[in-house]
VEXNUBA-905224 format. One record per atom (N, C-alpha, C): chain; x, y, z negated; atom name; residue in one letter; residue number from 1. Coordinates in steps of 0.05 Angstrom, whole numbers, plus 5000, padded with zeros to 4 digits. Layout:
> A  X  Y  Z  CA  A  NUM .
...
This chain:
> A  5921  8169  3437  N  X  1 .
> A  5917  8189  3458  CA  X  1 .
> A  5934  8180  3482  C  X  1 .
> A  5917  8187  3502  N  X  2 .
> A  5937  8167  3528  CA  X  2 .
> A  5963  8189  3530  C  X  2 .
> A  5982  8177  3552  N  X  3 .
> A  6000  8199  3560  CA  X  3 .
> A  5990  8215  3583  C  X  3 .
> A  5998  8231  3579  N  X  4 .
> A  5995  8257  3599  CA  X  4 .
> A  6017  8264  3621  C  X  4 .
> A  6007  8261  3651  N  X  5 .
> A  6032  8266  3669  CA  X  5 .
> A  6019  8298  3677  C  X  5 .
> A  6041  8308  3699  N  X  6 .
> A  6043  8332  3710  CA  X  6 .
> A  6016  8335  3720  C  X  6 .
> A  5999  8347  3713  N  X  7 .
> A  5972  8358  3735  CA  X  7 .
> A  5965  8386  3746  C  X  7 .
> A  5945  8387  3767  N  X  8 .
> A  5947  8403  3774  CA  X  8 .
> A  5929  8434  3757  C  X  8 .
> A  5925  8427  3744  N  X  9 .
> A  5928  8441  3712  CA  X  9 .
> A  5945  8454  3695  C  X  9 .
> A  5967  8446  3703  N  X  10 .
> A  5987  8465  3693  CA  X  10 .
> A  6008  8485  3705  C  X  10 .
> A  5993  8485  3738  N  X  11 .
> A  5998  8505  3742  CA  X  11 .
> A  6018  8521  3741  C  X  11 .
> A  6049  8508  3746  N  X  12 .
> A  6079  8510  3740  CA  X  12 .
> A  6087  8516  3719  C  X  12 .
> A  6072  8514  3696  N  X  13 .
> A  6079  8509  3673  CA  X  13 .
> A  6082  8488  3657  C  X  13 .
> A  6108  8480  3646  N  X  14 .
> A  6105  8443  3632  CA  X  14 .
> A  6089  8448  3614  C  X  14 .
> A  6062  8427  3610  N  X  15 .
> A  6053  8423  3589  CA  X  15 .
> A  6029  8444  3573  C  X  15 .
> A  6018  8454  3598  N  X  16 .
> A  5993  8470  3586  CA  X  16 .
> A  5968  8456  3568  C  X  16 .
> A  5965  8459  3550  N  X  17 .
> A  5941  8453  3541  CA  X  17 .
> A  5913  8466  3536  C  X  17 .
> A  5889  8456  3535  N  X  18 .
> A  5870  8480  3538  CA  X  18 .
> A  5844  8471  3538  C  X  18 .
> A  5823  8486  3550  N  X  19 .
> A  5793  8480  3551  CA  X  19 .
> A  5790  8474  3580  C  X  19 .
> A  5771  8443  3578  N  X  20 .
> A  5761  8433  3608  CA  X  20 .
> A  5724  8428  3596  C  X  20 .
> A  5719  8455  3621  N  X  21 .
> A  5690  8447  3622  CA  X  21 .
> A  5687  8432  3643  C  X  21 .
> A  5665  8410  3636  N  X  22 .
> A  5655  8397  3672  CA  X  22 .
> A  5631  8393  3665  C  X  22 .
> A  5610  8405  3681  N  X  23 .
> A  5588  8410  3689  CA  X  23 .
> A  5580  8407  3722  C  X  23 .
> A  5544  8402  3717  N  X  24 .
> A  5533  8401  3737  CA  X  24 .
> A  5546  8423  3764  C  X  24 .
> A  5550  8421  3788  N  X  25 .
> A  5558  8449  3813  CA  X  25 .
> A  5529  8455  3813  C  X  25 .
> A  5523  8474  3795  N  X  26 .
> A  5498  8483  3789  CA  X  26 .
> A  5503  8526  3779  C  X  26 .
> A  5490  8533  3796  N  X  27 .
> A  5491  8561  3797  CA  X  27 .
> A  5490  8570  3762  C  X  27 .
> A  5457  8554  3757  N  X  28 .
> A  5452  8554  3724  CA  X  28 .
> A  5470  8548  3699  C  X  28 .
> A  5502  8541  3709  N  X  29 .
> A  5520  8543  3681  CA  X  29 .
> A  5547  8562  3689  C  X  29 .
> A  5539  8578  3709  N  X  30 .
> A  5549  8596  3704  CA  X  30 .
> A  5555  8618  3682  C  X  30 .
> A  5542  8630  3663  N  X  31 .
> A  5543  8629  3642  CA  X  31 .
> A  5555  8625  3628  C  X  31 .
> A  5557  8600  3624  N  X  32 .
> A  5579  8588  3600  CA  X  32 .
> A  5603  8595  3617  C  X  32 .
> A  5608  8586  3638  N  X  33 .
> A  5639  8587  3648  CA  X  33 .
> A  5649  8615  3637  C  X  33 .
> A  5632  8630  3644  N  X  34 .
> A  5638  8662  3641  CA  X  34 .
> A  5643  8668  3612  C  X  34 .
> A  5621  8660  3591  N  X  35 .
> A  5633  8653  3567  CA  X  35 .
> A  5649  8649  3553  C  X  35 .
> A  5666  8621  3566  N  X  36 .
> A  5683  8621  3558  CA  X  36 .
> A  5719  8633  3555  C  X  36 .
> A  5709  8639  3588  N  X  37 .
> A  5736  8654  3593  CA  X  37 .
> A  5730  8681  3586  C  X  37 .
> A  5725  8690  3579  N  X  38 .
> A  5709  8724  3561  CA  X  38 .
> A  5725  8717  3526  C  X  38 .
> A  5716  8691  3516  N  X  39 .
> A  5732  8681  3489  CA  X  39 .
> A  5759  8681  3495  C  X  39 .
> A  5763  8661  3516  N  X  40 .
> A  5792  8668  3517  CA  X  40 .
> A  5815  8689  3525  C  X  40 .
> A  5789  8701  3535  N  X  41 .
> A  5812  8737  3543  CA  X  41 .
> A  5817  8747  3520  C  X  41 .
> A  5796  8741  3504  N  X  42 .
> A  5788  8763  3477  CA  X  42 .
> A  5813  8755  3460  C  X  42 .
> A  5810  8719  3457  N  X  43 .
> A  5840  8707  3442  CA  X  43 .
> A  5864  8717  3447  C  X  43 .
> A  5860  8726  3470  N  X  44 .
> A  5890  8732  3480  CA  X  44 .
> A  5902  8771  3477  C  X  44 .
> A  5877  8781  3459  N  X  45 .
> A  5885  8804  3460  CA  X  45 .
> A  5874  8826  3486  C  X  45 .
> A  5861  8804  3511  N  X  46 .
> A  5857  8821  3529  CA  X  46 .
> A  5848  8856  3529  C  X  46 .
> A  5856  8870  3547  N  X  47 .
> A  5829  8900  3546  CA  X  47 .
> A  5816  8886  3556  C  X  47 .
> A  5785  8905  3550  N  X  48 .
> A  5764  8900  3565  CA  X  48 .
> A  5757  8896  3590  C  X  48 .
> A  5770  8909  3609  N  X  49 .
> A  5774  8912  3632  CA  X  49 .
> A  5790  8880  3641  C  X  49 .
> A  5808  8874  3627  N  X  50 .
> A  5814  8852  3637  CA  X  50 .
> A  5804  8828  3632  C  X  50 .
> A  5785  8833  3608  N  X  51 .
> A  5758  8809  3607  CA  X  51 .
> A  5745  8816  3623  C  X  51 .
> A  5740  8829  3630  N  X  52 .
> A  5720  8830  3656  CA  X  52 .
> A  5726  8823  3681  C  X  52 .
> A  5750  8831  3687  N  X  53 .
> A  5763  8827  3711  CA  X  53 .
> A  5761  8791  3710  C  X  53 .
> A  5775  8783  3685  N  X  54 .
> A  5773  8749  3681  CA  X  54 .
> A  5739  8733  3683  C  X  54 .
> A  5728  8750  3672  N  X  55 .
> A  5702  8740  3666  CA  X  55 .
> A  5695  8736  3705  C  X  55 .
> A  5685  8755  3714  N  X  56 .
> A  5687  8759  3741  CA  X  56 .
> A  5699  8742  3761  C  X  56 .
> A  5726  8741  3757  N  X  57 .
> A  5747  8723  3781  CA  X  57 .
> A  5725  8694  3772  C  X  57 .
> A  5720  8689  3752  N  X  58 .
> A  5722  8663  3743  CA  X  58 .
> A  5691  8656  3754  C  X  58 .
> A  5669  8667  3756  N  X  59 .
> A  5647  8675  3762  CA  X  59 .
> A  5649  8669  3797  C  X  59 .
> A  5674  8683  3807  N  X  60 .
> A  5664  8682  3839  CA  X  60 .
> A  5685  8652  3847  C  X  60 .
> A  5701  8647  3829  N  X  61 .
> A  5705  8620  3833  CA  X  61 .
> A  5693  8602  3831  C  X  61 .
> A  5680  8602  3815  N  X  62 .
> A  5658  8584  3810  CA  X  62 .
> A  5633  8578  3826  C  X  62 .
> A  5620  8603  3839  N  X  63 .
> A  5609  8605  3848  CA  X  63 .
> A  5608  8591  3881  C  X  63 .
> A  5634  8603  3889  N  X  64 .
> A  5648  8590  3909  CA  X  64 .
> A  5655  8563  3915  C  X  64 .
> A  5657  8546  3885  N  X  65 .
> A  5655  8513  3889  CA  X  65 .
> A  5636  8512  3893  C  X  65 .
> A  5609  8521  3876  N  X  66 .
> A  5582  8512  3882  CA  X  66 .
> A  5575  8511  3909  C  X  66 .
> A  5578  8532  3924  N  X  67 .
> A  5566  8539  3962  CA  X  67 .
> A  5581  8512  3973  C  X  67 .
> A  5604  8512  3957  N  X  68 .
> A  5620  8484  3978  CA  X  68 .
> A  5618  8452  3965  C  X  68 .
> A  5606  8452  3949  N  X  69 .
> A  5606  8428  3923  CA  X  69 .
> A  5584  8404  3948  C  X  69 .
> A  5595  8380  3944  N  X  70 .
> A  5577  8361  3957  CA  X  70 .
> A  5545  8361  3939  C  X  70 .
> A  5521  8348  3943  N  X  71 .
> A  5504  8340  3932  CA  X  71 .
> A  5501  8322  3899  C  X  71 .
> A  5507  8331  3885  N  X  72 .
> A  5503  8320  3840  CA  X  72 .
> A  5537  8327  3845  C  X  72 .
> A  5550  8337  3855  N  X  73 .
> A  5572  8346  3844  CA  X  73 .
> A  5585  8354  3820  C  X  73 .
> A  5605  8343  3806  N  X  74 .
> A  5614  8354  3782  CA  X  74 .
> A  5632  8386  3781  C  X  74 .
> A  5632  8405  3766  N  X  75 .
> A  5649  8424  3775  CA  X  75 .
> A  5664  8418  3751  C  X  75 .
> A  5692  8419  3757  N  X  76 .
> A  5709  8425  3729  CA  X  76 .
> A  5717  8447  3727  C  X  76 .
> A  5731  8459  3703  N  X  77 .
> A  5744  8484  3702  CA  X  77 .
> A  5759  8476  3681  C  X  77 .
> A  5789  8488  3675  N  X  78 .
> A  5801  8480  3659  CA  X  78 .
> A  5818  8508  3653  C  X  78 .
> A  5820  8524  3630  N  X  79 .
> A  5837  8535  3619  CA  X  79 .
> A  5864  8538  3601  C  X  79 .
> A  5880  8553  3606  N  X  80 .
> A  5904  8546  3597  CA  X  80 .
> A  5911  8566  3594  C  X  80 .
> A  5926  8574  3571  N  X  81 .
> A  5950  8598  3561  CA  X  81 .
> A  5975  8584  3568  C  X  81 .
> A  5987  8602  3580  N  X  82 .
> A  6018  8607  3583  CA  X  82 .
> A  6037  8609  3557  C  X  82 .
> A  6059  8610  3556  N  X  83 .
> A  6080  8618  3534  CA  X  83 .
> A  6074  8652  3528  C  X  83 .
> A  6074  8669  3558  N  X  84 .
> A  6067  8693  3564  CA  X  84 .
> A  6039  8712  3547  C  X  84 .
> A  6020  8685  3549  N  X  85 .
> A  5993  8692  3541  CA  X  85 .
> A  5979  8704  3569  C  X  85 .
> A  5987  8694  3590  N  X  86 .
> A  5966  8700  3612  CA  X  86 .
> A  5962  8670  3618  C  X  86 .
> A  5932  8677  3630  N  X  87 .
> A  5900  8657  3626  CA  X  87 .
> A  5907  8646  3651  C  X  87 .
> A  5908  8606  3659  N  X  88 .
> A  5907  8595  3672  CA  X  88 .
> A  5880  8593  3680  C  X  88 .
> A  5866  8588  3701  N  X  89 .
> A  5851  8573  3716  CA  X  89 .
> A  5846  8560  3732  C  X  89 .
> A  5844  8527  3723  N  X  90 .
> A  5834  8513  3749  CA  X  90 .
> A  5809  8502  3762  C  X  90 .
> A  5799  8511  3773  N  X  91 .
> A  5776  8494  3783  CA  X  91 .
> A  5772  8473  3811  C  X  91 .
> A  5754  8457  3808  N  X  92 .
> A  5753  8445  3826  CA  X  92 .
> A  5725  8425  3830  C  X  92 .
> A  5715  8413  3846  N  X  93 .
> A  5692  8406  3853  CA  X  93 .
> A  5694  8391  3878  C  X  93 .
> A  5676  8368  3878  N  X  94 .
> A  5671  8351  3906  CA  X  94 .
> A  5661  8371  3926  C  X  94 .
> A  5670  8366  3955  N  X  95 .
> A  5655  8385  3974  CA  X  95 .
> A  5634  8364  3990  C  X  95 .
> A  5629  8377  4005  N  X  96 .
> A  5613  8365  4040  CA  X  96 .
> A  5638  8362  4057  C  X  96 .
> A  5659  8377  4057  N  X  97 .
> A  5675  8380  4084  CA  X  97 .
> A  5692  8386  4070  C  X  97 .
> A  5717  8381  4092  N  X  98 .
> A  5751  8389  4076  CA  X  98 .
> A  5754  8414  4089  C  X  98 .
> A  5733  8428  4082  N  X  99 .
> A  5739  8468  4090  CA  X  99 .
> A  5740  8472  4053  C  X  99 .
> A  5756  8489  4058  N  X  100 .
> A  5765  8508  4033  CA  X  100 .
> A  5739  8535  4040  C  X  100 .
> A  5757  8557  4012  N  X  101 .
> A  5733  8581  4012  CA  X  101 .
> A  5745  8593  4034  C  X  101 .
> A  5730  8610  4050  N  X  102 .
> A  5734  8627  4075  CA  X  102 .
> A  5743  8656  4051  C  X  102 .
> A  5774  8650  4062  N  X  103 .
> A  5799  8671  4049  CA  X  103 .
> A  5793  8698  4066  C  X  103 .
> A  5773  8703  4087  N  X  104 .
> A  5768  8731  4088  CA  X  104 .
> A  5742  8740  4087  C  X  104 .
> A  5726  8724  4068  N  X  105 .
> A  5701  8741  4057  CA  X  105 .
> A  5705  8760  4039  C  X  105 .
> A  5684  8771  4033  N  X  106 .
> A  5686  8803  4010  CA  X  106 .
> A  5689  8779  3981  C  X  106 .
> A  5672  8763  3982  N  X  107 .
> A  5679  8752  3956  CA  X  107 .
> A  5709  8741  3950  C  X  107 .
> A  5721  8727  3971  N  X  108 .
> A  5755  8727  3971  CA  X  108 .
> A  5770  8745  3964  C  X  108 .
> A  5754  8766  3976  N  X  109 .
> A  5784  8795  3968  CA  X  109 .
> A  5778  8802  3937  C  X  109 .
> A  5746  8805  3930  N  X  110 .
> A  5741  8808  3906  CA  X  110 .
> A  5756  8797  3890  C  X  110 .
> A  5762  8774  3892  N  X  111 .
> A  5769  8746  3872  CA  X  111 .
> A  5801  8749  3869  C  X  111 .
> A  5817  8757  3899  N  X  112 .
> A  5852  8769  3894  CA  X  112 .
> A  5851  8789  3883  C  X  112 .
> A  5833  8805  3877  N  X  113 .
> A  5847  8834  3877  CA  X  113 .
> A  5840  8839  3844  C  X  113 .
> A  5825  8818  3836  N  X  114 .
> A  5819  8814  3795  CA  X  114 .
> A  5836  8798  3784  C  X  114 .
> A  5859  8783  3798  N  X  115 .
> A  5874  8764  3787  CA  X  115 .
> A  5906  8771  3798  C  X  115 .
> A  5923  8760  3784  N  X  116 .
> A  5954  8757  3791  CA  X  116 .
> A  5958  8747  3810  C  X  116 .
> A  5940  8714  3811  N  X  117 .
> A  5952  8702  3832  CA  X  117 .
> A  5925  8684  3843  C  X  117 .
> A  5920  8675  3865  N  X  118 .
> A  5906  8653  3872  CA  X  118 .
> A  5910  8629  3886  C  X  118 .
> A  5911  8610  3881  N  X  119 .
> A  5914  8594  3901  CA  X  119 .
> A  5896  8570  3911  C  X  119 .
> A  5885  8558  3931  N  X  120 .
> A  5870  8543  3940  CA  X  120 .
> A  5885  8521  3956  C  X  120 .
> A  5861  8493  3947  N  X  121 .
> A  5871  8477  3976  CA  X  121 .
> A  5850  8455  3971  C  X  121 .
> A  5848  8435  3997  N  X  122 .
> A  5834  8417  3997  CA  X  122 .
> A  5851  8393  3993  C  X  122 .
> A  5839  8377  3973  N  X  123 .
> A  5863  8349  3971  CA  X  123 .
> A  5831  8330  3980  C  X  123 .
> A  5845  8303  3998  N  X  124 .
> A  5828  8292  4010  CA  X  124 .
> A  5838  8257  3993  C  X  124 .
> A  5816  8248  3976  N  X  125 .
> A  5816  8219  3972  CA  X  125 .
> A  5786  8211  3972  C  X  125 .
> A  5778  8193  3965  N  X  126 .
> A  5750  8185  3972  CA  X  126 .
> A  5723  8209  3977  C  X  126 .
> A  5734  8225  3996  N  X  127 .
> A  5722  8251  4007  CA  X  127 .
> A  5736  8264  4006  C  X  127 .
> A  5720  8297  3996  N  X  128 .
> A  5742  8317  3993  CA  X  128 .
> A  5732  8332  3967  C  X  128 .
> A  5757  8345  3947  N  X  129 .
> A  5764  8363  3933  CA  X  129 .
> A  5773  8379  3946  C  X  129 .
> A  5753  8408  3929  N  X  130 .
> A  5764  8438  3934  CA  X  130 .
> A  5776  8446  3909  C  X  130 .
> A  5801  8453  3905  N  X  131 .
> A  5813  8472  3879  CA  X  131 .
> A  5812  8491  3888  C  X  131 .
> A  5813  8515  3867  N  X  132 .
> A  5818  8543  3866  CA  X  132 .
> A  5838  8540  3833  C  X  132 .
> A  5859  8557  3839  N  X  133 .
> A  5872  8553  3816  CA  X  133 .
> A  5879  8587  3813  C  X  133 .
> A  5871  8595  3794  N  X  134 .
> A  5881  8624  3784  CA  X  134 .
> A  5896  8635  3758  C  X  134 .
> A  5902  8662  3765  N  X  135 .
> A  5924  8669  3740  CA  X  135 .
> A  5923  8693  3738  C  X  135 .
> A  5911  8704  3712  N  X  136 .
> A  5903  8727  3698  CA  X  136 .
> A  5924  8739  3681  C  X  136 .
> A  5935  8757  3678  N  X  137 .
> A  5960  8770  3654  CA  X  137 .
> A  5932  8791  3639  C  X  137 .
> A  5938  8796  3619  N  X  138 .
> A  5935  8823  3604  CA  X  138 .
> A  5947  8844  3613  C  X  138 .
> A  5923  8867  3626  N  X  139 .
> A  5941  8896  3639  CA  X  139 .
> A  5947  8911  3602  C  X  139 .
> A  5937  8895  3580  N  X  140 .
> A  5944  8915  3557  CA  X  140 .
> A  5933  8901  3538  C  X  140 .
> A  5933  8899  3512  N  X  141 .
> A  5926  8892  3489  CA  X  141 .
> A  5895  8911  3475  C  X  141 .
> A  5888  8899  3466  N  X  142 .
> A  5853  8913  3454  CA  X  142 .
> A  5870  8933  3432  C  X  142 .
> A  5854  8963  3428  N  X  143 .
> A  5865  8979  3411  CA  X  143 .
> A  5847  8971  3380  C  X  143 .
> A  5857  8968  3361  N  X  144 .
> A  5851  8954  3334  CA  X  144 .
> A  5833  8975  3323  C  X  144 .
């Protein structure tokens, strides 16, 4: 197994480990993204409400690489649990242009106001990458 340095995946945490989807920047695997982070709320004890809230953020992030993703683009997503048990997310995707998501659309505010934290940026090497990196807590545990 190679070694592993600091990425932008872990998300100020040393040493996250987790689930990386990469798929087509295709509207049509939306789905699964949502999927999966719905399993992993559920792993984590989430309420419902905060699977949804996760399911959702993760949905308009995604969505959001796609509008900006260059032409056969790959989208990644990568998940991660904390020590805490709140849900990392990173995504990211080739763009057309080194514009990030427009931070005052309704889908922006949507996307802060379901998560802890957000953060975005464009890193520029043989074109451009868009990240969105997010961070979900549990507002409560599922009642048994």
């Amino acid at each position: 197994m190679p070694a592993h340095s600091r990425t932008d995946y872990e998300v100020g945490v040393t040493q996250l480990s987790g689930v990386e989807l990469r798929m087509a920047a295709d509207p049509m695997q939306l789905s699964i993204v949502r999927a999966v982070a719905a399993d992993i709320a559920m792993r984590q004890d989430f309420d419902l409400d905060s699977i949804e809230d996760l399911k959702l953020a993760v949905d308009e992030t995604c969505s959001t690489l796609i509008t900006l993703a260059a032409q056969d683009a790959v989208l990644s997503c990568h998940f991660a649990v904390d020590g805490a048990g709140a849900v990392h997310v990173s995504a990211k995707a080739s763009a057309k242009v080194a514009a990030g998501p427009d931070e005052g659309s309704f889908g922006w505010r949507v996307l802060t106001a379901l998560v802890d934290s957000v953060q975005t940026r464009v890193e520029e090497t043989e074109g451009f990458v868009v990240h969105i990196d997010l961070v979900k807590s549990s507002a409560g545990a599922v009642d048994a």
